[in-house]
C-alpha positions as CSV (number, residue, x, y, z in Angstrom):
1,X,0.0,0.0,0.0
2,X,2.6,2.6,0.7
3,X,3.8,2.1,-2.6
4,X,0.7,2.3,-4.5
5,X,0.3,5.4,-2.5
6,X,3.8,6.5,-2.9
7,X,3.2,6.5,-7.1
8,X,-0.4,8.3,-6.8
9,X,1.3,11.6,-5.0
10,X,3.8,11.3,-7.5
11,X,1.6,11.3,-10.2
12,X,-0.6,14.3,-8.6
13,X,2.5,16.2,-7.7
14,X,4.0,16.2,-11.9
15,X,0.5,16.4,-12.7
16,X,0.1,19.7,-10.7
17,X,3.4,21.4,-11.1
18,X,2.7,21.6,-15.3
19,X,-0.4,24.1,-13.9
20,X,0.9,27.9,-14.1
21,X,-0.4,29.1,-10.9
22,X,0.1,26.3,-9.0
23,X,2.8,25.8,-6.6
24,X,2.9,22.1,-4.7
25,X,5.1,20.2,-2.7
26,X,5.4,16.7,-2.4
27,X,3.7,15.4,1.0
28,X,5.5,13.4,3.2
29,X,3.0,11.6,5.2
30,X,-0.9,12.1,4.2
31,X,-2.6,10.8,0.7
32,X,-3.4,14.3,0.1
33,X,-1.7,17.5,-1.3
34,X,-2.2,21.0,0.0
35,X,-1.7,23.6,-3.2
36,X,-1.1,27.6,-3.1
37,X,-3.4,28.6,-5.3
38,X,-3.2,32.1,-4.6
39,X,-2.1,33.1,-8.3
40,X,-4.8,31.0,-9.7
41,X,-7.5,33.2,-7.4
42,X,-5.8,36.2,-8.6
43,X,-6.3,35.8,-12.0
44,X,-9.7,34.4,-11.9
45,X,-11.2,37.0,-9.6
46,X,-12.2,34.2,-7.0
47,X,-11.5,33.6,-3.2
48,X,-10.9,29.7,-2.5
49,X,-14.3,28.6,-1.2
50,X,-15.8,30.5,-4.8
51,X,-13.1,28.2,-6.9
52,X,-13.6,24.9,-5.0
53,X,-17.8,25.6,-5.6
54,X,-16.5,26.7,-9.2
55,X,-14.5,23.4,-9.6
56,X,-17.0,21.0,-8.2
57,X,-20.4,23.0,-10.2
58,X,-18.3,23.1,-13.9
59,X,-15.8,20.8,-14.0
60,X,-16.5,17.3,-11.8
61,X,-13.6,17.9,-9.5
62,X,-13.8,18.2,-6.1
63,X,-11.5,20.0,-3.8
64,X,-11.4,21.4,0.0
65,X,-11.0,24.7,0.4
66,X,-7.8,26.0,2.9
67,X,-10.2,27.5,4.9
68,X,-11.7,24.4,6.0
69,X,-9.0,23.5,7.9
70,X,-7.4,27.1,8.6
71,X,-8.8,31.0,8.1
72,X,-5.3,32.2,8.2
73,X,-3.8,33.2,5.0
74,X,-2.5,29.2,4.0
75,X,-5.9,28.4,4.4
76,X,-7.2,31.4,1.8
77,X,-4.5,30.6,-0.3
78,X,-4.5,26.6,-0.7
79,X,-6.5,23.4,-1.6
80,X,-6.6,20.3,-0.5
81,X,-6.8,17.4,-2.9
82,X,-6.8,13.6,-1.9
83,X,-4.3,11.0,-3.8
84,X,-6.3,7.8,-2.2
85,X,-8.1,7.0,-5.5
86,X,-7.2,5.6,-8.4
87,X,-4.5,6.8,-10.3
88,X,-6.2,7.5,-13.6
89,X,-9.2,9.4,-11.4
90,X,-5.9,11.4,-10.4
91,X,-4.4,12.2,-13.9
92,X,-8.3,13.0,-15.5
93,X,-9.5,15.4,-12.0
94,X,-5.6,17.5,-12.4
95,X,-6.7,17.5,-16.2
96,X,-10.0,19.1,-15.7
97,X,-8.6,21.2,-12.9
98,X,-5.8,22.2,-15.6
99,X,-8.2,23.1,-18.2
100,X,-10.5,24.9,-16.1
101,X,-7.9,27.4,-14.7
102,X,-6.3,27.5,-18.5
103,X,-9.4,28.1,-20.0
């Protein structure tokens, strides 16, 4: 299992870093990924609870806002997207996600 999880946050973390906008790090101990998104918001004119609704309503991706877990700026800055599904839900979610902010 730590393997397979291993490979899914590797996929999601090459995935995200070919987003402009997005800056990720690698996690070292969760199956999710916490993103700054804050460029993304910028350009789209959106605080994070607006783009996760955004996400989710157009696109079929679901994502946590920051602020669900802190009101501080990381939290009105970042995401948080799970890697515990399967790999090719991964790659097609961080595709929609990439075409949506692209747009």
């Amino acid at each position: 299992m730590i393997d397979l999880f291993r490979r899914r946050r590797d996929v999601m973390y090459e995935e995200l870093r070919k987003i402009p906008g997005i800056e990720v790090w690698r996690s070292t101990g969760a199956f999710y990924m916490y993103p700054r998104v804050k460029k993304i918001l910028d350009k789209l004119g959106m605080d994070v609870e607006k783009f996760a609704d955004w996400l989710l309503e157009n696109y079929g991706v679901v994502v946590l806002p920051g602020t669900a877990f802190s009101e501080t700026h990381m939290g009105r800055e970042y995401v948080r997207l799970s890697f515990a599904l399967d790999e090719k839900l991964i790659r097609e979610g961080i595709e929609r996600i990439r075409k949506a902010v692209e747009g």
